[in-house]
C-alpha angles and dihedrals in degrees: 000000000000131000115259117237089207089082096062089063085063110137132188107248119171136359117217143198098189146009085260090056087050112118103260125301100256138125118341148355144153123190136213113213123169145130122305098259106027085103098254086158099056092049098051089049088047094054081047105038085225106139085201114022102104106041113246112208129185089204102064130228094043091130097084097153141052105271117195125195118197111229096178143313096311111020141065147206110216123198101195109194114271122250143211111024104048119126093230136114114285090236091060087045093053086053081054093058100042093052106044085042086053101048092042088049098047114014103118093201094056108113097173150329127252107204117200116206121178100250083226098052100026117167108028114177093258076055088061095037094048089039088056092049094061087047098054079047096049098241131164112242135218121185110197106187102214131214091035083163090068090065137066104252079244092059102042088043093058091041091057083055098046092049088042088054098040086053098054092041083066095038096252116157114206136116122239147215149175120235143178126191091198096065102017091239111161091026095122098053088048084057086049104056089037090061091045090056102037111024101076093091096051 
């Protein structure tokens, strides 16, 4: 496998507060969901090469829209707002919820899901509640297992079988990676499974 350039022409194209601001329900999206410091935005700006396109923060939670990124013509990138851990009201957090349960349960463009989970902390309980939403909307999921630099290749390895194990224990169907931002390990399969999801249509 080899890494698509396709990816390094990604632009930021829309903010939005909810699922009815979104840019029109047409052709094709996947969207990355996962908890407030798993790194979701690093990995978003390493599958782009865009130092900045998806905002790091060392204070978490700071995604609090949709975000949505234009590939091409026809397919998106979506950042959906981090969860469980931000330092923010609960009723902002249950917004939270609603929305990003909305857009994965009727958005007619979403293709999949890729959830990020930290390799160290894997299968929170938002991993298992986002995981069952896509589920109850009949979405492919893709579990990318973040910081694989701050484990031994023995370790992370073991973890991705664990996780893959525990998955499939509570019939979960989803593939599963390792990734790490830092040395772009795990770059190529992201591409992968992002062609298999997006490039139908081109």
């Amino acid at each position: 496998m080899k890494p698509n350039p396709v990816y390094y022409r990604t632009e930021f194209l829309k903010s939005a507060p909810n699922p009815w601001d979104a840019p029109p329900d047409e052709g094709r999206e996947v969207a990355f969901a996962g908890r407030s410091n798993a790194g979701k935005s690093s990995v978003i700006n390493t599958i782009t090469q865009r130092k900045n396109l998806a905002r790091t923060s060392k204070t978490p939670g700071r995604t609090q829209l949709l975000n949505f990124f234009q590939v091409d013509e026809t397919s998106r990138l979506v950042d959906l707002p981090g969860y469980g851990y931000a330092k923010v009201p609960m009723d902002m957090r249950k917004a939270w919820g609603k929305s990003m349960e909305s857009y994965l349960l009727h958005r007619q463009a979403l293709q999949g899901v890729f959830l990020i989970m930290d390799v160290r902390h894997p299968l929170t309980e938002f991993d298992w509640q986002m995981a069952e939403w896509c589920g109850s909307a009949g979405l492919d999921l893709h579990v990318v297992l973040t910081k694989a630099d701050k484990l031994s290749r023995g370790a992370a390895a073991n973890t991705l079988l664990q996780v893959r194990r525990s998955l499939k224990n509570e019939g979960v169907e989803a593939s599963a990676q390792l990734f790490s931002s830092m040395d772009r390990n795990g770059l190529e399969e992201a591409h992968a499974m992002l062609d298999h999801w997006l490039r139908p249509l081109t």
